[in-house]
C-alpha positions as CSV (number, residue, x, y, z in Angstrom):
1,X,0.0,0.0,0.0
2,X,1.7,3.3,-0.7
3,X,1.0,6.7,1.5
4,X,1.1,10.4,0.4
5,X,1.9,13.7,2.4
6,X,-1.1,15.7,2.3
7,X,-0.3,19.4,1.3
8,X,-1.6,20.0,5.0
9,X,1.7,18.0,6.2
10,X,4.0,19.2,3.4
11,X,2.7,22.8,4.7
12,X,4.2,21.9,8.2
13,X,7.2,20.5,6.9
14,X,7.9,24.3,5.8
15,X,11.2,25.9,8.0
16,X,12.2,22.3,9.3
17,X,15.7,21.3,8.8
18,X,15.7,20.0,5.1
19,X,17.8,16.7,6.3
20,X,15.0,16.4,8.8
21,X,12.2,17.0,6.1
22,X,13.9,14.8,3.6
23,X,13.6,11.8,6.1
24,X,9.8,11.9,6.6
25,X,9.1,12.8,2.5
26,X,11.0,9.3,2.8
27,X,9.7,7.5,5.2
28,X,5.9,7.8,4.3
29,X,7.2,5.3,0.9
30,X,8.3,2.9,3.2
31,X,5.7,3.0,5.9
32,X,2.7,0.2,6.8
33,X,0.9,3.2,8.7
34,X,0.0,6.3,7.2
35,X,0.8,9.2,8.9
36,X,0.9,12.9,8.6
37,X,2.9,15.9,10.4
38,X,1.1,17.7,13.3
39,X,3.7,20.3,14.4
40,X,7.1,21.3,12.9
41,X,7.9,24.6,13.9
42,X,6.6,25.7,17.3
43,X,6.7,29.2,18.7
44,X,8.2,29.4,22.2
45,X,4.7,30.6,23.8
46,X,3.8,27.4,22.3
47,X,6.8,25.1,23.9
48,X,5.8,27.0,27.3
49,X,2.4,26.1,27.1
50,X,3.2,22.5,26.4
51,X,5.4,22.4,29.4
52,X,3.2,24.0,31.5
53,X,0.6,21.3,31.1
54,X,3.4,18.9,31.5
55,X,3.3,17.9,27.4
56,X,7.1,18.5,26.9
57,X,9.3,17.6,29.5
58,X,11.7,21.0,28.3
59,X,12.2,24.6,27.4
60,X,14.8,23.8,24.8
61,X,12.5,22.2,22.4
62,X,14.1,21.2,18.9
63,X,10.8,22.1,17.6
64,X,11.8,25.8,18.0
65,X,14.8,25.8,15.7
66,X,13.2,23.5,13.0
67,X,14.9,20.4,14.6
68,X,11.7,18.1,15.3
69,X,8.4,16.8,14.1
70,X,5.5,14.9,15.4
71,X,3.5,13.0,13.5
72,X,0.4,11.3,13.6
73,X,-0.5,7.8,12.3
74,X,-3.5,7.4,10.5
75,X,-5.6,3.7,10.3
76,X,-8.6,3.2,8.2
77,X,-8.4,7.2,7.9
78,X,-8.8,7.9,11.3
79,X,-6.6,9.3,14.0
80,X,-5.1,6.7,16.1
81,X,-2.8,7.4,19.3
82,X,-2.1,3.6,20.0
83,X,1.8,3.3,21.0
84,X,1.7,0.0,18.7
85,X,0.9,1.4,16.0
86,X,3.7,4.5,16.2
87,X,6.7,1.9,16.7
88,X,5.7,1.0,13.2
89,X,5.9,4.4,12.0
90,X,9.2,4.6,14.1
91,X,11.2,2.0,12.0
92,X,9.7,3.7,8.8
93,X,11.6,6.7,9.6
94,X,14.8,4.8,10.9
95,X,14.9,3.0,6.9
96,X,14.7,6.4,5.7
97,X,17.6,8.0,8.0
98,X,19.4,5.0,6.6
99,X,19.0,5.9,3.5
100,X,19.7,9.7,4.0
101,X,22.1,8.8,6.2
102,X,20.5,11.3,9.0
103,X,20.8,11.2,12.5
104,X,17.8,10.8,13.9
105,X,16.6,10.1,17.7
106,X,12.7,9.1,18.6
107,X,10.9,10.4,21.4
108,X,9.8,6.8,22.6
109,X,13.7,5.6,23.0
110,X,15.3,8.8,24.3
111,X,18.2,7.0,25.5
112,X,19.1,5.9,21.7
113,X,20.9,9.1,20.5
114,X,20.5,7.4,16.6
115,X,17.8,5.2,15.9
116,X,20.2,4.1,13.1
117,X,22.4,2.8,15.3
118,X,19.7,0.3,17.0
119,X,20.0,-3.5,15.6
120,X,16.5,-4.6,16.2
121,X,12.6,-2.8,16.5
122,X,11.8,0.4,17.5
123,X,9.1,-1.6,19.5
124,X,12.3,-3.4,21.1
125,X,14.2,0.2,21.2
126,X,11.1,1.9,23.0
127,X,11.0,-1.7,25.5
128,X,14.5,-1.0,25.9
129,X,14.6,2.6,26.9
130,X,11.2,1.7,29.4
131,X,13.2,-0.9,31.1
132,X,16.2,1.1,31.3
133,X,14.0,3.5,33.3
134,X,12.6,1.9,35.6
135,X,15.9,0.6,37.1
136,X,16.9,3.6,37.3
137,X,13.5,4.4,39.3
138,X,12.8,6.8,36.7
139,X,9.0,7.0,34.8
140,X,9.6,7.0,31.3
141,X,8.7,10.0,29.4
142,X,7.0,7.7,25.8
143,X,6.5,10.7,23.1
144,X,6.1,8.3,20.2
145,X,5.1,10.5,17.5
146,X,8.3,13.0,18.5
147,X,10.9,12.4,16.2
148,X,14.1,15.3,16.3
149,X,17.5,15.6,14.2
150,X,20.5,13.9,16.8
């Protein structure tokens, strides 16, 4: 089955780094899910909002310089916020930052700084980063559709 960037997403896609950009026009080829971009650039009355409600865990967003994305997967054309579903999206973008040979690091497995790097899943690298947190007695902070340049 083969995806397409609405102009919406492409739209959003407008002041991101263009290694950055060049990885999600890529990785919606290779995908399973369809997805779309809900943020690129974000204002910092916008970051400090977010981390005001306790949606960001930081001031010093990538968002703000053009250095992140979120997306949002898409099944049967609807919105779906299932973690399952976003490790899937996940190793889409990891074969395109292959490909482009981009650094990349994914908000569900912060402790990866290159999801190129990682020899198995995103599903195993976002199990991997959980565990790693709790023995450290530390919640895990799971932004799964938060990709950023590493």
């Amino acid at each position: 089955m083969s995806f397409h960037l609405s102009q919406k997403s492409l739209d959003k896609l407008v002041g991101i780094d263009p290694k950055l950009a060049q990885v999600v026009k890529l990785a919606i080829d290779y995908t399973k899910v369809d997805f779309g971009v809900t943020e690129g650039l974000r204002t910092i009355e916008k970051q400090r909002e977010y981390f005001e409600a306790g949606k960001s865990q930081t001031m010093s967003s990538k968002h703000i310089d053009g250095k992140a994305v979120d997306l949002v997967a898409y099944v049967g054309g609807t919105v779906c916020w299932e973690l399952n579903v976003y490790d899937d999206l996940a190793d889409a973008m990891k074969a395109a930052a292959i490909e482009l040979a981009v650094p990349i690091r994914w908000g569900a497995a912060w402790n990866i700084p290159d999801i190129r790097a990682w020899r198995g899943t995103m599903e195993e690298a976002m199990n991997y980063y959980i565990d790693e947190r709790r023995k450290q007695n530390k919640r895990p902070f799971i932004d799964g559709p938060h990709f950023e340049l590493a």
